[in-house]
N, C-alpha and C positions, 0 to 999 in steps of 0.2 A: 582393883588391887588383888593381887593374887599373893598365897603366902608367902612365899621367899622372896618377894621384889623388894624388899627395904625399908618399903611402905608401909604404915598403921593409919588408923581413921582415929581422928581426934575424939574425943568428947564436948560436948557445948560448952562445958566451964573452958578445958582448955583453949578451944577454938577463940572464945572469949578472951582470955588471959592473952593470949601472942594476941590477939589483934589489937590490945589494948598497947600492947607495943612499936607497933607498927608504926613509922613516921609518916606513911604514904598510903595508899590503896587503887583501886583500878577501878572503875565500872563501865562496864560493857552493856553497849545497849546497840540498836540495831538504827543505822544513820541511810536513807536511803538505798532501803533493800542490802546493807553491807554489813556485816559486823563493826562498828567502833571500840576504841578503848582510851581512855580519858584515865591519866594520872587526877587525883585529888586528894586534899587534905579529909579526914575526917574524925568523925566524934563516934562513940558509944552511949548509947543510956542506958539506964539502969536495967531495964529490959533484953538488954541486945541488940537493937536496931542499931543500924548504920545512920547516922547523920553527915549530910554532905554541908561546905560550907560555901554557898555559891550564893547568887544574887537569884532572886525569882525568875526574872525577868532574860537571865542568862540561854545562851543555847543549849547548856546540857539541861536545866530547868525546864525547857518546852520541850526538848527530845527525849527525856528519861517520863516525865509526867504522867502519872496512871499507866506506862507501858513495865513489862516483866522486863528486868534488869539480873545483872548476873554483879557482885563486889567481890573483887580479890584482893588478898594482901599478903606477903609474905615477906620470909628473911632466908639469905642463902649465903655458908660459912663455903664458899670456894675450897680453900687449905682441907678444911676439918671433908669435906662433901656432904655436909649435911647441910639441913635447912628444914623450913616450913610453910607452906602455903595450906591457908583456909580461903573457900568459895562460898559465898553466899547467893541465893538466888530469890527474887520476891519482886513484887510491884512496887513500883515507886511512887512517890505523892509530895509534893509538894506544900511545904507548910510556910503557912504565911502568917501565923497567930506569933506572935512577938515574944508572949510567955511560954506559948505550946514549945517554942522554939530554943527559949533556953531553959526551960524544966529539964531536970534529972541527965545533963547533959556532960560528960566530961572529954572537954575538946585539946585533941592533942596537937600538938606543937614541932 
């Protein structure tokens, strides 16, 4: 970002707050040597992590699993030209613990 382009860097809380908004998300992970990008639903917890709502057993489940992953989500007012997008980047894992899974979880709609 450079000073006059329009752009600011969020803060954690806010990056937080719009993602808790967000109807949708992206995650990008890497599909046979290509980059991939997978709309999904997802959740926050209390912490900040990203939770995905997928089957274990699913394709992006054994594709994203222990590999570094990149999550986007954003919102874009065309009229107004403004908007917002936050990136997340971290290793993904796979949770199969039932409780782990819905502990401190709030899943958006």
């Amino acid at each position: 970002m450079y000073a006059n382009d329009g752009f600011r860097e969020l803060d954690r809380g806010e990056c937080l707050r719009l993602l808790a908004t967000a109807p949708v998300g992206r995650v990008v992970h890497t599909r046979q040597a290509l980059p991939a990008v997978v709309p999904v639903n997802f959740g926050l917890s209390t912490d900040g992590a990203v939770s995905l709502r997928t089957s274990a057993a699913s394709e992006l489940s054994r594709a994203v699993d222990g590999a570094v992953v990149a999550f986007e989500a954003d919102a874009v007012d065309a009229a107004a030209r403004s908007g917002w997008s936050v990136v997340l980047t971290g290793r993904a894992a796979v949770v199969t613990d039932p409780a782990e899974r819905e502990r401190d979880h709030t899943w958006l709609r």
